[in-house]
N, C-alpha and C positions, 0 to 999 in steps of 0.2 A: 363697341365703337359707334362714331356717329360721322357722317358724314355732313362738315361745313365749311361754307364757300369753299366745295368743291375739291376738300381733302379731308381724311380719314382723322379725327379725335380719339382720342382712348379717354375721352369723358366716365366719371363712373358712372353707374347705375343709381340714379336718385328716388328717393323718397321720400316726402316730403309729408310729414305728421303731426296732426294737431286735433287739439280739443275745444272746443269752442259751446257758448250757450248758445240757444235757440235762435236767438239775435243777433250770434255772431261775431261775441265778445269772447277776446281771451282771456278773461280775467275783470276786475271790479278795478275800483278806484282808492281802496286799501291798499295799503302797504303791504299787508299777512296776504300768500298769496292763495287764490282762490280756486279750491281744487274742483276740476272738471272732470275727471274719472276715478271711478271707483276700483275696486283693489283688483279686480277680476279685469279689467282695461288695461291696467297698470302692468299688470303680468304679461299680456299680451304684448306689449310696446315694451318691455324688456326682452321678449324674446324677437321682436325685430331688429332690437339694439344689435344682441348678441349675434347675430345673422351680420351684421354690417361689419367694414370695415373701418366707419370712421362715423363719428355720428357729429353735427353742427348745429351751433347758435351765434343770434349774432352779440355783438358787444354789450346790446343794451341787457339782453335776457341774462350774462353775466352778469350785469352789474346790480339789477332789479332781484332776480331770483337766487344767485349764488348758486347753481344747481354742478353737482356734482359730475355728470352724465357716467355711468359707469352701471356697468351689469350687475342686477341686484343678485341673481339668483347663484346660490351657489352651484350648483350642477353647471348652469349651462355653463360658471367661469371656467369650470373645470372643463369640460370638453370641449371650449377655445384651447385651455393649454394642452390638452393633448393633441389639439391641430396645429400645433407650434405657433400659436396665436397668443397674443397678451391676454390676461382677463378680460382685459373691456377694449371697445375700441378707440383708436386714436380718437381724441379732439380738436374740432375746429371750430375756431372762432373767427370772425371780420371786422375792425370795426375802422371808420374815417377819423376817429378824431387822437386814436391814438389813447385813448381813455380808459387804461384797465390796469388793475390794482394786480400786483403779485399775490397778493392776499388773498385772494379769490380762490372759492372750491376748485374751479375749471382748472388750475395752475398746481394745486396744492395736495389733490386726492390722486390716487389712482397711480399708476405705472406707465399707463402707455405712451407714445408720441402725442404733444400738442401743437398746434401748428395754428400760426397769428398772424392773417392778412391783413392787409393795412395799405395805404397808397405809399408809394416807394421814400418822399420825403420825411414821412415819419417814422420808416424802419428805424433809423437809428437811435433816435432816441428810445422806441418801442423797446429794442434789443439792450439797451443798458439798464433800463426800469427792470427787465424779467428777467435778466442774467440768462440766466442756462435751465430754467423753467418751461420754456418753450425756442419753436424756432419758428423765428418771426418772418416772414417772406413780405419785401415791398413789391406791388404790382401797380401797376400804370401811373401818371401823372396828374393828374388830376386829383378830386377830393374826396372821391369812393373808388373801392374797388368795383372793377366788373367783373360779377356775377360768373361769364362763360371764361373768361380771362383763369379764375380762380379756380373752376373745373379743369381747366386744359393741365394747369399745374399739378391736382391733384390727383388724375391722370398718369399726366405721363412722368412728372417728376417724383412726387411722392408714392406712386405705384397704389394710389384708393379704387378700388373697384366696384365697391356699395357704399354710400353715403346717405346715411339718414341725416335729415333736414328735421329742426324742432322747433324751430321759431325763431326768433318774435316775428310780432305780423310786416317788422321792413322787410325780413329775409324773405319770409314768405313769399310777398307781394312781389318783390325783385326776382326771384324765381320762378313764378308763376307767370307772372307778365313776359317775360325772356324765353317763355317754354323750354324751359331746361327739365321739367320735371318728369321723372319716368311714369310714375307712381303717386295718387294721392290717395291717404289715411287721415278720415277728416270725421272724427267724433263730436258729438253729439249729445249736449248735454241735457235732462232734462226742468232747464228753470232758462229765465231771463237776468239780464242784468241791469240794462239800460239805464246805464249811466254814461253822460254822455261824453265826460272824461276818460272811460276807461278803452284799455287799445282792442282794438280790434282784429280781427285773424289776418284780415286782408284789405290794404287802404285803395283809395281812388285811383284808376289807368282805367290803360286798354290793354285787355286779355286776349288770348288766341281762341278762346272758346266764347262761344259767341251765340243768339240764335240760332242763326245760318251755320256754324258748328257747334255740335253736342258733345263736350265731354262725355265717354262712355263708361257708363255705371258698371262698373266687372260684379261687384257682389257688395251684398248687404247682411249684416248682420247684429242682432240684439245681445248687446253683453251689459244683462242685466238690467239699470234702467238707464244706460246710455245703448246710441247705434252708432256703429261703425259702418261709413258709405266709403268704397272702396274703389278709385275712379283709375281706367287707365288712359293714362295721357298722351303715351307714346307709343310707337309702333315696339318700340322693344319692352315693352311692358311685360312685365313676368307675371301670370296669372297664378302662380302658386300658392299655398299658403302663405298670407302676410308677407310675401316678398322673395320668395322661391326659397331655393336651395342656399344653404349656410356656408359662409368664409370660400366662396369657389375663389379658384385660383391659387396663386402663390400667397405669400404672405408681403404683406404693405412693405419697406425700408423702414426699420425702426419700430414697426409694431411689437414686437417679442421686447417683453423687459430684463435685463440683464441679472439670471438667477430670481426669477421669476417664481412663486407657487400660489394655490389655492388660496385662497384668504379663508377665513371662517366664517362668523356671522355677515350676510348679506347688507352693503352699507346701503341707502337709501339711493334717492334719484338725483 
């Protein structure tokens, strides 16, 4: 829990993970997209997947990457299901403009609960475009969601108590700047990109970390020829391996897939 303006949140526990070049690009200016870790990395941030209960992207990284989010490794799907857990974790998405295709891996792959914030005006149309694909929640008035608004819901409503954060650099940034984050996994890649079109991990504000405050470096570590800088942001910061202890608590509303089992071959990212 978190204490704001002066009552008790059942906030989950965030994490917020990314790979970035040297420079600080997410990625190039190509369409094909441009991978920042290598398999042994890759392994890693699947087993922080599998550890969470719900892992997020926002609208645009749907629409750009198609990315499945789903636990590649077979074992670890497996002993989610034997903690009465879905194979993978719930998915969340956000976006303002309402702009996401049914079509999409995010909607298409996988078993578990997906869940589509959006500002309240365009639930319904949101909710007829995706049918019964996902459950689309409107939040506030205006023409984005807020950020702490969409934590409180998934919280206390939807019952998430780890949330991995994957990108793109709006979400990032809006997380970052709002100090929502518990946790940062911020990889390291070894090349440049610099192109001056291509997005970035994290755009222009003001941050809670500051000279005058240091982000505190918990650990560091070399996987392979990327590092992994491991920052904790918050007083509740879990100092455990990659994000403590696995699936604590009950199980999310709607995490468990109905007749549920092991998949076989591990499907991608």
């Amino acid at each position: 829990m978190r204490v704001v303006l002066g009552r008790m949140t059942r906030r989950p526990y965030v994490t917020l993970s990314c790979a970035m070049s040297i420079d600080g690009y997410l990625d190039s200016e190509l369409p094909q997209r441009l991978a920042m870790s290598n398999a042994a990395d890759l392994d890693r941030v699947d087993d922080v997947r599998a550890r969470s209960d719900a892992i997020m992207v926002g609208a645009s990284t749907v629409r750009r990457d198609d990315p499945r989010l789903l636990v590649r490794d077979t074992a670890r799907r497996a002993r989610r299901l034997s903690l009465g857990h879905a194979e993978s974790p719930a998915k969340v998405t956000v976006t303002a403009s309402g702009d996401l295709s049914a079509d999409a891996a995010f909607f298409t792959t996988g078993e578990s609960t997906r869940l589509v914030y959006c500002p309240t005006d365009r639930a319904p149309q949101l909710r007829a475009r995706l049918g019964g694909l996902a459950t689309v929640v409107g939040l506030g008035d205006g023409d984005c969601v807020v950020m702490a608004d969409l934590l409180d819901d998934l919280g206390e409503r939807q019952g998430i108590r780890r949330l991995m954060v994957e990108g793109g650099g709006r979400v990032l940034t809006q997380f970052l700047q709002a100090d929502l984050v518990d946790e940062l996994h911020l990889v390291v890649a070894p090349f440049f990109v610099g192109e001056p079109g291509a997005p970035r991990a994290v755009g222009p504000g003001r941050f809670p970390w500051t000279p005058s405050r240091r982000a505190h470096l918990a650990d560091t570590r070399q996987i392979g020829d990327v590092v992994l800088l491991r920052y904790a942001l918050s007083d509740r910061c879990d100092l455990g391996d990659d994000g403590g202890d696995a699936l604590p608590g009950p199980v999310p509303p709607g995490s468990v897939p109905a007749g549920g089992g092991p998949a076989g071959a591990a499907p991608g990212p």
